[in-house]
Backbone as a printed PyTorch tensor [residue, N CA C, xyz], in Angstrom:
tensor([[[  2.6600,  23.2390,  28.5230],
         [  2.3510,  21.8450,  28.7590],
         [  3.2100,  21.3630,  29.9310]],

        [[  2.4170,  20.6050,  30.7990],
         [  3.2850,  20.2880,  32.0470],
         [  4.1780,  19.3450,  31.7440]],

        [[  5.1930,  18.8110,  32.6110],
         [  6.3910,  17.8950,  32.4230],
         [  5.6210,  16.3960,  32.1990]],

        [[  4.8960,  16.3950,  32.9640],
         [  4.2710,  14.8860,  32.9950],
         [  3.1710,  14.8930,  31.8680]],

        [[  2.6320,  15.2320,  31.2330],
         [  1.9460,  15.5500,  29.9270],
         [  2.8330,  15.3440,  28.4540]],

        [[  3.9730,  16.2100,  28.8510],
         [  4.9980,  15.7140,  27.5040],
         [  5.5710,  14.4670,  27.6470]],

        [[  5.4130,  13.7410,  28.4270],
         [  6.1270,  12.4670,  28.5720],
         [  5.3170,  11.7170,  28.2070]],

        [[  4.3050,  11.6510,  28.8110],
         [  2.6920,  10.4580,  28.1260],
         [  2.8290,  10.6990,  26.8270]],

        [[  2.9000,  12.1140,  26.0620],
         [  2.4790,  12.2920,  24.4680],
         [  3.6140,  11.8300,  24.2650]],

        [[  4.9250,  11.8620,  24.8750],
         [  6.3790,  11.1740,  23.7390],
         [  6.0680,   9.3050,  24.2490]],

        [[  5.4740,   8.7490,  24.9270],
         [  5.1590,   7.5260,  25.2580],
         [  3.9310,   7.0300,  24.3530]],

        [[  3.2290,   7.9410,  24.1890],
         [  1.8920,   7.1780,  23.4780],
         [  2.1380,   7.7600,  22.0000]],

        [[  2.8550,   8.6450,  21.7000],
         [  3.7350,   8.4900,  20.1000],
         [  4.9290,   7.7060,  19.7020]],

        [[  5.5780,   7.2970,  20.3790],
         [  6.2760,   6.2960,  20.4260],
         [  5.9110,   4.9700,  20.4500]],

        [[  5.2120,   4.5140,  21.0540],
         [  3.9740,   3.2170,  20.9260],
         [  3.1840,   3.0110,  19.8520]],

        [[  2.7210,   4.2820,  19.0250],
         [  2.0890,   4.3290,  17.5030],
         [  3.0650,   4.0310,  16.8520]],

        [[  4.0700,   4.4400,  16.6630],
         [  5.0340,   4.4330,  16.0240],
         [  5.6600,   3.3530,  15.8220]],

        [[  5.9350,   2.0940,  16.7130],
         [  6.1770,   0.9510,  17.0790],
         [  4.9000,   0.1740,  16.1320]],

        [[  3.3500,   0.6360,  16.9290],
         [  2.7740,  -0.4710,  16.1820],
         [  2.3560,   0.0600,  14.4480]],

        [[  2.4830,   1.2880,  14.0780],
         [  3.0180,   1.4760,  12.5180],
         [  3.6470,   0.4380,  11.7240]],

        [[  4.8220,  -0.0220,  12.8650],
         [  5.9950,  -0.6310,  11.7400],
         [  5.4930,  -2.1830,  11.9210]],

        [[  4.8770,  -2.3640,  13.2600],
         [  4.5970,  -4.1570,  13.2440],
         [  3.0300,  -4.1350,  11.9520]],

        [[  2.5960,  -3.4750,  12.2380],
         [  1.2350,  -3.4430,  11.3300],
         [  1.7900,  -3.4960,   9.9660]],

        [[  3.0370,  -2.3700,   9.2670],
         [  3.3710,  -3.3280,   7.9820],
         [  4.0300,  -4.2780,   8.0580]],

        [[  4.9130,  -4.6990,   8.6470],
         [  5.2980,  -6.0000,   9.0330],
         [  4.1430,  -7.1760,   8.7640]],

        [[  3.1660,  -7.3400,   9.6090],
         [  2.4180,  -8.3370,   9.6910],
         [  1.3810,  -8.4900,   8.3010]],

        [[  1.4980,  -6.7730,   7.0490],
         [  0.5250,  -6.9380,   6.7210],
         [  1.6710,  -7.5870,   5.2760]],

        [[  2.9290,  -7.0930,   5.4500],
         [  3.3340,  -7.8350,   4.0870],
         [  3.9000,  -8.9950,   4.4260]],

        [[  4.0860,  -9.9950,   6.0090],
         [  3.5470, -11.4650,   5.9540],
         [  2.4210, -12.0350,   5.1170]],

        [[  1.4480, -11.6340,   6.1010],
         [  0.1990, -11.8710,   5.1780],
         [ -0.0560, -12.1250,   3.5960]],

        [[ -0.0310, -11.1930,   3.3510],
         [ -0.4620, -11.1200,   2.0820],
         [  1.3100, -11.1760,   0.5250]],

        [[  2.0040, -11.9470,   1.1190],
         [  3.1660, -11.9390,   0.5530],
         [  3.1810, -11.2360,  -0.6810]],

        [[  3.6220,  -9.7860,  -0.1830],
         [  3.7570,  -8.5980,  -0.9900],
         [  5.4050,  -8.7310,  -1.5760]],

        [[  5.5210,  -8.5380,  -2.8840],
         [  6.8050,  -8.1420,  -3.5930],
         [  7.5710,  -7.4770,  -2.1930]],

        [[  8.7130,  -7.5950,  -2.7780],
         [  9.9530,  -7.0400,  -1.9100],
         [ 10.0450,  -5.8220,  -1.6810]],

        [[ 10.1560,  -5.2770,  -3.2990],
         [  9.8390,  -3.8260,  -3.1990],
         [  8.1240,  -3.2440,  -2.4190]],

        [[  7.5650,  -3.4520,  -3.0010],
         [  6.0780,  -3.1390,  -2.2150],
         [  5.8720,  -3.0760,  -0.6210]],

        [[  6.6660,  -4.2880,  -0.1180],
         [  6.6370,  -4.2830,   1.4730],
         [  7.8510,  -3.2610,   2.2500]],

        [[  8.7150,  -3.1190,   1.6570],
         [ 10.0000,  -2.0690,   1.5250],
         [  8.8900,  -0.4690,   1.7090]],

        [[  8.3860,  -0.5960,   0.8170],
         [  7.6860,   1.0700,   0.5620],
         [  6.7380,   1.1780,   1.7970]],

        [[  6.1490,   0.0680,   1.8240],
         [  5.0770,   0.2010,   3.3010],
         [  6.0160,   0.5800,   4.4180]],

        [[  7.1890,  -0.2720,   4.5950],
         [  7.4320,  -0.2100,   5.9390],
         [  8.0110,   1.2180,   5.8450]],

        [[  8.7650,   1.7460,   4.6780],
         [  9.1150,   3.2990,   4.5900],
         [  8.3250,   4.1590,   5.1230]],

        [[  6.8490,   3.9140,   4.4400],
         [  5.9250,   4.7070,   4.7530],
         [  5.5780,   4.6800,   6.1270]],

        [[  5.3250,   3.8870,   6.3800],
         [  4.5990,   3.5120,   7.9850],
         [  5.6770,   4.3320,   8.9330]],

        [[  7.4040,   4.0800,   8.9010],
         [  8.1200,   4.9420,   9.8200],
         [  8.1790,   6.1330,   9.8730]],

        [[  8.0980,   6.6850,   7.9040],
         [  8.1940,   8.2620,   7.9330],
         [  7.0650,   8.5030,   8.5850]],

        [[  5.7750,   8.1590,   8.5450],
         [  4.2360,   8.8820,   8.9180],
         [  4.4290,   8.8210,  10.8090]],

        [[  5.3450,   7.6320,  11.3470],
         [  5.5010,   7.7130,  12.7530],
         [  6.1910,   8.6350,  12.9270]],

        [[  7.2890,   8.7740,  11.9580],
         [  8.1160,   9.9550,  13.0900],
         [  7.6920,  11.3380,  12.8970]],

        [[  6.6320,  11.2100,  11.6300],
         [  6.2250,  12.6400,  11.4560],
         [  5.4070,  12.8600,  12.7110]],

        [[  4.2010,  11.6560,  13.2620],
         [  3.2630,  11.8540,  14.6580],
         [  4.1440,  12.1530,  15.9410]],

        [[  5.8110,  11.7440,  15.6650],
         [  6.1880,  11.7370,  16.7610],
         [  6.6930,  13.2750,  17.2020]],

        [[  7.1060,  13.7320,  15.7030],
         [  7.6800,  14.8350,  16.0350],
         [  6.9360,  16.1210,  16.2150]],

        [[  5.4170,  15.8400,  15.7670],
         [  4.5620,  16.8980,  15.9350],
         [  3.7620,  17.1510,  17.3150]],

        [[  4.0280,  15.5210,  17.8320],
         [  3.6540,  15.7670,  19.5340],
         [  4.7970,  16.1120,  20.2990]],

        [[  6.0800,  15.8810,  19.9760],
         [  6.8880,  16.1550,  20.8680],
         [  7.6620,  17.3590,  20.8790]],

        [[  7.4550,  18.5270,  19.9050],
         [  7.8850,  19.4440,  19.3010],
         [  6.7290,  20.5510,  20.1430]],

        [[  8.1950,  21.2420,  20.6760],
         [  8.2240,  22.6120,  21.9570],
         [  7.8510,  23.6900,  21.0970]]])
C-alpha cells in the first residue's frame, strides 16, 4: 500500500471514529437514556472505532 493511501485510510478511520462517539452522544441526548445505558453506548461506539481503526491501519 502506497504512503499516501495509508494516510487517507488512517484519516477516513479516524473521522468514523470521531463521528461513532458524536452519534452516541447525540443519540443518548435525545432520547434521555439512563446513565448507565448511555455509558455502554458510548463504550461501544469507541471500542467498535478503534477496532475499524486498527484494522485499516494495521501493516
Amino acid at each position: 500500500m502506497t504512503a499516501a493511501l495509508m494516510i487517507a485510510c488512517r484519516i477516513v478511520a479516524g473521522a468514523v471514529a470521531l463521528l461513532a462517539l458524536l452519534v452516541a452522544v447525540e443519540i443518548g441526548r435525545r432520547h434521555a437514556m439512563s446513565a448507565q445505558a448511555f455509558w455502554s453506548l458510548w463504550l461501544a461506539s469507541i471500542v467498535s472505532a478503534f477496532g475499524l481503526w486498527a484494522a485499516v491501519t494495521r501493516t
